[in-house]
C-alpha positions as CSV (number, residue, x, y, z in Angstrom):
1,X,39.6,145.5,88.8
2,X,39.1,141.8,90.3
3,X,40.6,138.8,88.6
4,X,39.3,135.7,89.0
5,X,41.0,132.5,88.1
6,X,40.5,128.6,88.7
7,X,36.9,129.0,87.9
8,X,35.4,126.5,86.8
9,X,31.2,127.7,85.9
10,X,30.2,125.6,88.8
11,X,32.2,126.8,91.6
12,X,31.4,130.2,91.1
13,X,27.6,130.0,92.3
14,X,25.2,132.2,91.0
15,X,25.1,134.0,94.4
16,X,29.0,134.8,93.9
17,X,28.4,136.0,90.1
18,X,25.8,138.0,90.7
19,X,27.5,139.8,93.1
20,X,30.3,140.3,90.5
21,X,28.1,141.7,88.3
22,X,26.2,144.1,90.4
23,X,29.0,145.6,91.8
24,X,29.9,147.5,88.6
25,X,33.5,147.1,89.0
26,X,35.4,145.6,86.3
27,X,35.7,142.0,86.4
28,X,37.8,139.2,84.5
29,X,37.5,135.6,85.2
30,X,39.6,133.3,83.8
31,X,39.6,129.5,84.6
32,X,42.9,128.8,82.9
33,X,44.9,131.7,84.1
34,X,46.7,129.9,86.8
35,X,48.3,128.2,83.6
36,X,49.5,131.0,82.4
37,X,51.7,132.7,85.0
38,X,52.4,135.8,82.4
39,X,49.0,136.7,81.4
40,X,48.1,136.6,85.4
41,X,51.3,138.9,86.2
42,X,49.8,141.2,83.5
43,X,46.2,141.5,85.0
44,X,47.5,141.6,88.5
45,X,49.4,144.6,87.7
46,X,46.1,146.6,87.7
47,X,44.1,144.3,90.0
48,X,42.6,145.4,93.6
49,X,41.5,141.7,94.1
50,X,42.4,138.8,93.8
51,X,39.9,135.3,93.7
52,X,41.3,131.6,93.8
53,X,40.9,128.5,94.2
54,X,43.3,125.7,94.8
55,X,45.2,127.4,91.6
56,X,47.4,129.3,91.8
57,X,50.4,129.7,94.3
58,X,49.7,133.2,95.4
59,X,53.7,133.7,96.8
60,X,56.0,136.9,97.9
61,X,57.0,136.5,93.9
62,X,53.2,136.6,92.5
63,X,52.6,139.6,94.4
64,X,55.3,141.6,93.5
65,X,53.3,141.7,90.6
66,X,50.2,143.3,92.1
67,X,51.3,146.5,93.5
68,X,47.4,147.8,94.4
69,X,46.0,144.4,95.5
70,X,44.3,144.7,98.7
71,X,42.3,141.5,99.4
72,X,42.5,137.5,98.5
73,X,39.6,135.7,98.3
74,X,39.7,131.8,98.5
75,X,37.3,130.2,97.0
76,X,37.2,127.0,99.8
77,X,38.8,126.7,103.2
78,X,42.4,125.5,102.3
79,X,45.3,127.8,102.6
80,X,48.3,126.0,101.6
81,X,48.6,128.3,98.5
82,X,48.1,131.5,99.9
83,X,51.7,133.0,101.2
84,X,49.6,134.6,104.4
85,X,53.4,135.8,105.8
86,X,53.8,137.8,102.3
87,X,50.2,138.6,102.2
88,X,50.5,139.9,105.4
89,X,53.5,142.4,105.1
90,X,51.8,143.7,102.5
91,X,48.8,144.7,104.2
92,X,46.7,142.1,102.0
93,X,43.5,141.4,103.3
94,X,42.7,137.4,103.2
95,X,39.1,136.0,103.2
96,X,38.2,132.4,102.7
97,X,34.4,130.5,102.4
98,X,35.7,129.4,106.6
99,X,33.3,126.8,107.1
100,X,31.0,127.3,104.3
101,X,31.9,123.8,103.1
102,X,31.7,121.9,106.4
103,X,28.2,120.3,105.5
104,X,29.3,119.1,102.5
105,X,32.6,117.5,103.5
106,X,30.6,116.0,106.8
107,X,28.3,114.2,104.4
108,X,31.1,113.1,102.0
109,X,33.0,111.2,104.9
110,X,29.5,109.7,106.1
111,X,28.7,108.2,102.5
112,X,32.0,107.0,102.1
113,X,32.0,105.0,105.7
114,X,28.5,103.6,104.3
115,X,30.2,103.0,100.5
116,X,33.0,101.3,102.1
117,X,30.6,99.1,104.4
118,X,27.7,98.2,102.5
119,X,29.5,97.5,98.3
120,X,26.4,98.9,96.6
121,X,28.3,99.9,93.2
122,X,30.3,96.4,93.8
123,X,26.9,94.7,93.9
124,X,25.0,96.7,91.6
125,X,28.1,95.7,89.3
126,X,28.2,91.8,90.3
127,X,24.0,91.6,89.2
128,X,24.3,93.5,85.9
129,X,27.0,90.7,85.4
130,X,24.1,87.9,86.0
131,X,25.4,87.0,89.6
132,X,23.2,87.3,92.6
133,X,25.6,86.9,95.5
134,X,24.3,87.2,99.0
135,X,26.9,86.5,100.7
136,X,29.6,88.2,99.4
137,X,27.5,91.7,99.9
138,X,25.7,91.8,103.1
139,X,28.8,94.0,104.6
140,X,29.5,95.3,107.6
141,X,27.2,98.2,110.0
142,X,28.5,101.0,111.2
143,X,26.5,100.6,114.4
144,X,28.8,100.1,117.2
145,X,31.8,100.9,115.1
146,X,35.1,103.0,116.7
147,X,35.2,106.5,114.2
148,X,38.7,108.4,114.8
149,X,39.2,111.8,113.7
150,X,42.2,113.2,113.2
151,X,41.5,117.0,113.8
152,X,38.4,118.3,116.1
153,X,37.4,121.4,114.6
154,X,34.0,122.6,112.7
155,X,33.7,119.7,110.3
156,X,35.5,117.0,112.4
157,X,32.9,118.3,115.0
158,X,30.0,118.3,112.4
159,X,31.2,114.6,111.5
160,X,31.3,113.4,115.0
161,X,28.0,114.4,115.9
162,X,26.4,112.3,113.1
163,X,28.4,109.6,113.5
164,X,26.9,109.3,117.1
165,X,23.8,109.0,114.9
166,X,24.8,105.6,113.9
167,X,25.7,104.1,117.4
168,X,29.4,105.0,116.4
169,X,32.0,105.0,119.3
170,X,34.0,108.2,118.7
171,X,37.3,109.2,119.5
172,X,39.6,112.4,118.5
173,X,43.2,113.8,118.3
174,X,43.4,117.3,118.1
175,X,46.1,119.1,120.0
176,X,44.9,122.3,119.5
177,X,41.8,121.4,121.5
178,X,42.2,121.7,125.6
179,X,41.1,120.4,128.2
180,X,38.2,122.7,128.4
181,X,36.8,123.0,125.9
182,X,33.4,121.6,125.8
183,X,32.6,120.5,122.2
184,X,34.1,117.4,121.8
185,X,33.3,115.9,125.3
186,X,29.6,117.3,125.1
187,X,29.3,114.8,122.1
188,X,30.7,112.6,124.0
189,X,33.5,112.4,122.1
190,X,37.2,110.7,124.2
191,X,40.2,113.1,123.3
192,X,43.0,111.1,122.9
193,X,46.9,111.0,121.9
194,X,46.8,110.1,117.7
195,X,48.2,106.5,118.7
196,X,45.9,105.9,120.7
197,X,43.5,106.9,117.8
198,X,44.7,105.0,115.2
199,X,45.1,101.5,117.1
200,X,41.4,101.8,118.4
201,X,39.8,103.2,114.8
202,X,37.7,101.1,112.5
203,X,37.6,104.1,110.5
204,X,40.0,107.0,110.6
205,X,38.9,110.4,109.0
206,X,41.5,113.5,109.0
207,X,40.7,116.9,109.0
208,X,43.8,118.8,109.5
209,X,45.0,121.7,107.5
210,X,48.3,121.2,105.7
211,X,51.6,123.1,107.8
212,X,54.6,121.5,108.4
213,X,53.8,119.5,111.2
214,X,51.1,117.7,109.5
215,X,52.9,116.8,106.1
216,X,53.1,113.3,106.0
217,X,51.7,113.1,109.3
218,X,50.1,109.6,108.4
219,X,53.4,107.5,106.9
220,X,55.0,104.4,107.8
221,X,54.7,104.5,111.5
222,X,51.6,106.0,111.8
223,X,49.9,103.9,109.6
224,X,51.2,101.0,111.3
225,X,49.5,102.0,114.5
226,X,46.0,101.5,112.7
227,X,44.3,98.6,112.8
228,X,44.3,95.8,110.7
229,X,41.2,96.2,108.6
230,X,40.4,99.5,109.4
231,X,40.1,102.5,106.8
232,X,41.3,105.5,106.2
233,X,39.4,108.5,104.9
234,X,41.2,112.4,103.7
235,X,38.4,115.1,103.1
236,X,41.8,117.5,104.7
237,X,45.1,117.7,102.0
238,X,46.4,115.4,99.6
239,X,49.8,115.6,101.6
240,X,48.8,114.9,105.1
241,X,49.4,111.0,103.8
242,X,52.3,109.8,102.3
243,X,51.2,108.5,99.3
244,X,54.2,105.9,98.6
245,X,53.5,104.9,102.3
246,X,50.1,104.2,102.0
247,X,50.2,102.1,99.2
248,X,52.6,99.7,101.0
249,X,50.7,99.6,103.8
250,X,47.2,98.7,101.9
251,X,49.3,96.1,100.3
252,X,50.3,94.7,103.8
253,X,46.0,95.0,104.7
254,X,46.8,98.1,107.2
255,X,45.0,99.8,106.6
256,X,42.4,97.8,104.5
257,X,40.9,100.2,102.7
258,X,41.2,104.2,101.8
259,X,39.1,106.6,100.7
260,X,41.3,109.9,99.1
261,X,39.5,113.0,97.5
262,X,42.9,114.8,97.9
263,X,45.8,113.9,96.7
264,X,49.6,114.8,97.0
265,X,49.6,115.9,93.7
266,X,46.0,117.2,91.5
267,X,45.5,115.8,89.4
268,X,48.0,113.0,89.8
269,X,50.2,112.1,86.7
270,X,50.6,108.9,85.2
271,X,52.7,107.2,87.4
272,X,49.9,107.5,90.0
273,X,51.4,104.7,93.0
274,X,47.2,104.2,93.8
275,X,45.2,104.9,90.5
276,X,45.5,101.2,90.0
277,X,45.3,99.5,93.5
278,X,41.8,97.9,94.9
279,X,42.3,99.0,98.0
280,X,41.6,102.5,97.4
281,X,38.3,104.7,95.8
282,X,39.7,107.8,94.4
283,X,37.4,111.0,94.1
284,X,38.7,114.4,92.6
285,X,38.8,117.1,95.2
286,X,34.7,117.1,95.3
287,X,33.8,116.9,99.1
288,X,33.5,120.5,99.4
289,X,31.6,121.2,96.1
290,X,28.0,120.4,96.6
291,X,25.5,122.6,94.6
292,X,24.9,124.5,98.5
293,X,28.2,124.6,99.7
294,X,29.4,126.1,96.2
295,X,26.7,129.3,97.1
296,X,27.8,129.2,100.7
297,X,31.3,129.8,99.5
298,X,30.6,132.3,96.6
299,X,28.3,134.1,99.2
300,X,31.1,134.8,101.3
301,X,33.7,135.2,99.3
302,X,32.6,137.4,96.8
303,X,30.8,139.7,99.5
304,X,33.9,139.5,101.7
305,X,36.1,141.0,98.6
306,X,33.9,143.5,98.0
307,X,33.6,144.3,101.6
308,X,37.1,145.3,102.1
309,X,37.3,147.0,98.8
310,X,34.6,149.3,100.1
311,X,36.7,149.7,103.3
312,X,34.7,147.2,105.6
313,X,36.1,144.2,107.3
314,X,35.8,140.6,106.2
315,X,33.5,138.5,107.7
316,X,35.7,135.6,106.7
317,X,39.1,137.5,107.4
318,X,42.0,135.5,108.2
């Protein structure tokens, strides 16, 4: 049996579906399982795999509860919910949609430099109010502009390259990247220490998985390193930025602006520290979930999990 929970209709693509379906095993899918922790237990006590999303925490605890389950699929790149150290002892196989997503996210952190720039919906407000102010909306170009990513991998990589595009300057921290390895400085792209990064940036995008060393990795002092009027974009996890943090230093104009599709805690409850601030445009969790990038995913996913249940290695293994 395969259980699938989290799913929402549109993030399991009809590639992933079909798959499901032609495979003749016995599927259930669920969206609101990961609510119901008992009802999961149950299924997983029969289950040989396993498909998520963000929801739920698949711990040591969880699968206890799924004696024959021999592969995870993640529905998305992110990790951070997946116990790989359990999953692992157990002899778990782990797949996830690596990369699949990487357009998508690339093209999220492009419109929102150009959104943050340029004020349409601010000025497509203002002359459905009966104003026609040209000056306060001719904005800013990216042209000439300093981009720094925080992470040089496939999408920071993917961003980069189109950012040079525009006539950006761009500069990276990754220190998982070394001194010889040729993407970044084929795009022409500096490598530098993150404070170095952040005091140079007009724009700062991160795309770092969530570990311990990058929780909180932008809070007070980091964010004081950026520049005054600069902004800050996170395609990565909600936690990499200190949410309490941030919204003192937006208040203090450093940075100026921030763009969040993830957030410390999704959806965020009512005593949200940003829902209310100017300073930030809040999107839920959708830079990965373009139409393509949803059948990349399922593609991958899907096929990976029936892969290993058929004895064959992931393509996506972690």
């Amino acid at each position: 049996m395969i259980v699938v929970t989290e799913m929402l209709t549109e993030m399991l693509a009809d590639s992933g579906a079909q798959l499901l379906t032609d495979s003749g095993r016995r599927v259930v899918a669920d969206e609101t399982l990961w609510r119901e922790p008992a009802q999961l237990r149950g299924l997983l006590s029969e289950a040989e795999a396993l498909i998520v999303g963000n929801q739920p925490r698949v711990d040591a605890e969880l699968l206890q509860a799924a004696p024959q389950l021999r592969v995870i699929g993640r529905l998305g790149v992110g990790l951070d919910n997946i116990d790989l150290a359990a999953a692992r002892e157990r002899g778990i196989a782990v797949t996830a949609g690596r990369n699949a997503n990487a357009i998508a996210v690339t093209e999220y952190v492009l419109a929102a430099m150009l959104h943050v720039a340029r004020e349409l919906t601010a000025a497509d407000v203002s002359v459905r109010a009966g104003e026609w102010d040209r000056t306060r909306f001719g904005g800013h170009e990216l042209w000439g502009k300093t981009l720094g990513l925080v992470g040089a991998g496939e999408i920071g990589r993917r961003v980069a390259q189109r950012a040079r595009a525009f006539d950006m300057v761009v500069v990276a921290h990754d220190p998982l990247v070394g001194p010889y390895d040729v993407g970044p400085p084929e795009q022409g792209v500096a490598l530098l220490q993150l404070e170095e990064v952040l005091a140079r940036a007009d724009y700062v995008s991160l795309h770092v998985p969530l570990l311990a060393a990058t929780r909180h990795l932008m809070n007070r002092e980091t964010l004081a390193r950026m520049r005054p009027g600069a902004v800050l974009i996170n395609t990565s996890r909600g936690a990499i930025v200190d949410e309490a943090a941030l919204r003192e230093a937006l208040d203090g104009g450093r940075p100026r602006f921030a763009v969040l599709d993830v957030r410390e805690q999704e959806p965020p409850g009512p005593d949200d520290v940003l829902r209310g601030h100017r300073g930030v445009l809040l999107t839920p969790h959708i830079a990965g979930l373009t139409a393509e990038a949803q059948e990349r995913i399922a593609w991958l996913v899907v096929g990976d999990v029936l892969r290993v249940l058929d004895g064959e290695r992931a393509i996506g293994a972690v």
